[in-house]
N, C-alpha and C positions, 0 to 999 in steps of 0.2 A: 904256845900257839905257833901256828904253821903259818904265814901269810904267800899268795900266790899272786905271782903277775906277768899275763904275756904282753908282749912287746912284737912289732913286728909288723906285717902286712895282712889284713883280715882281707876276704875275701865276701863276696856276695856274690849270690847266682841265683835269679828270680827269672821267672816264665807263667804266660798264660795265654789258654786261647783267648782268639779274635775272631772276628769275621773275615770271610773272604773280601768284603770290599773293605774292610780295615786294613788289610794285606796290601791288594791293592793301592791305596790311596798311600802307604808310607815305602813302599819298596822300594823304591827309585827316588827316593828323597831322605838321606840320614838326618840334614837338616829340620826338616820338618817333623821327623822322629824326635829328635833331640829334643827342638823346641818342645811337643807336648808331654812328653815324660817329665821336665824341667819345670816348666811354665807353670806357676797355680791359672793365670789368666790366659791360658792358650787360646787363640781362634779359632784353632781347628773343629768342625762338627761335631756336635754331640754324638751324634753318632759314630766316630771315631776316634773317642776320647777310649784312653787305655788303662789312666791310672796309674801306673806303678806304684806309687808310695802311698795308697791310703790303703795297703792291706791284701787287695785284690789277689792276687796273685796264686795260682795255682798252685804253682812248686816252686819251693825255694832251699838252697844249702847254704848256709853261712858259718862261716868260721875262720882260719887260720891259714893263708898260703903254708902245706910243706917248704921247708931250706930255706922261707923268708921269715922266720920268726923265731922269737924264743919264751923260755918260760923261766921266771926269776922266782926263786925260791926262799922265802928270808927264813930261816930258823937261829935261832938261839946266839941272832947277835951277827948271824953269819948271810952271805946271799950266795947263794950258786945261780949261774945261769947255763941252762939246760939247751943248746942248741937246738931246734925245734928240725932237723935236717933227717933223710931217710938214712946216711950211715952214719949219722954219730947214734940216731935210734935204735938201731942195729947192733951198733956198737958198746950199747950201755943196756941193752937185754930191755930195755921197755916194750910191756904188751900194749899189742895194736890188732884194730879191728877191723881191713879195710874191705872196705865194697866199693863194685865201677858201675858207674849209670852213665849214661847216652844220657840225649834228649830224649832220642823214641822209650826209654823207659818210662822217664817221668809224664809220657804222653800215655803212655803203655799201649794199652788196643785201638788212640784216638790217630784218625788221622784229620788232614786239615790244616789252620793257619795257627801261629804263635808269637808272638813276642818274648826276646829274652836279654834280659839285660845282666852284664858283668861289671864288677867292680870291685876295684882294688884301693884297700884304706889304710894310710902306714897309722902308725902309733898304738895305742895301749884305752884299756876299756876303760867305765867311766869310775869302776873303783876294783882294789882287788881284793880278791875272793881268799879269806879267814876261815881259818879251820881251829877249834879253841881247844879241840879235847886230844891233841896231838904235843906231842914235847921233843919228839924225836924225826925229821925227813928220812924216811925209807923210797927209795930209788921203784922200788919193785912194787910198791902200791899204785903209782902212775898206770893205768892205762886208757891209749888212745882211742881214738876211732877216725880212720881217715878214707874220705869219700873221693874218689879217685872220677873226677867228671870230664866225661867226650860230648864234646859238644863243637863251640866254634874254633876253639884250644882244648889242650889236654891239660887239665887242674887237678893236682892232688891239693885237698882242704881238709884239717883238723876239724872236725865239727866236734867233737866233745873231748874233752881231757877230764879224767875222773882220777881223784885219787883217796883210798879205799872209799869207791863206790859213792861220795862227794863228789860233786859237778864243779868245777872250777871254770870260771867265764872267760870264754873265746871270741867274744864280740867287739870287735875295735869299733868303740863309740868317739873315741878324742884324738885327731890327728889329721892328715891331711892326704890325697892323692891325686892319681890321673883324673880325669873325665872319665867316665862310663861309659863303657861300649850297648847299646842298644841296636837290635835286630830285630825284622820280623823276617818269620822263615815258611818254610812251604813242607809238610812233614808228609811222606806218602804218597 
């Protein structure tokens, strides 16, 4: 058996439209942003409640900051750990699959108001990911896919690590970070 485990800095990038007076009403106040994204008991109007964390959200990429993370690999007694970095990737011949999105992508032909929040999460997910029918770690089964995002910064994120074609979990569930960044923006 193969057991697999990142470690490192996960990432989060969540967005969705609002209204114009939802825009409005938080543009000129991050505090008050903060507060209703946070808050289950916010005061803020119903009408300018946003949600973030029950689902909502129009687009999201989650996964693995590039150069901040790694992938520990236990086989036959032994662990390697796989620098998660673009030249050690480079370096050790791992296929990778990247794509680059804007915002205005993930808006695509919308224009209008948005919310979008970023966050960054150290530590390692909530278990790792077991492969049983494997006896031997091959280097050259690993491949990435990394989502290269223009937005408020430039974020390259792991979003999927497969190895043969098995999905191995890039979701830092256990650990700890900054604050999240929360915006609302004007697109168009």
């Amino acid at each position: 058996m193969i057991k697999f485990e990142v470690n490192g800095n996960g990432y989060f990038f969540r967005g969705k439209e609002i209204s114009q007076k939802t825009y409005e009403f938080y543009k000129d106040d991050s505090e008050l942003l903060y507060e209703e994204v946070n808050s289950e008991s916010s005061e803020n109007p119903e009408e300018h409640k946003i949600g973030l964390y029950d689902e909502s959200c129009d687009e999201e990429v989650i996964g693995l900051q590039l150069g901040r993370s790694s992938l520990d690999v236990h086989c036959n007694d032994n662990i390697e750990t796989i620098e998660l970095s673009e030249e050690n990737i480079k370096k050790l011949g791992i296929n990778c699959k990247i794509k680059t999105v804007s915002l205005e992508d993930f808006i695509k032909e919308k224009k209008g108001f948005f919310f979008v929040s970023h966050e960054i999460i150290s530590g390692t997910p909530e278990s790792p990911t077991e492969i049983s029918d494997e006896k031997i770690f091959n280097l050259k089964k690993i491949t990435l896919s990394i989502t290269n995002i223009k937005s408020i910064s430039e974020n390259q994120i792991i979003t999927d690590i497969e190895y043969n074609t098995q999905k191995i979990d890039t979701i830092i569930s256990h650990g700890g970070g900054d604050l999240p960044e929360f915006q609302v923006v004007k697109v168009g």
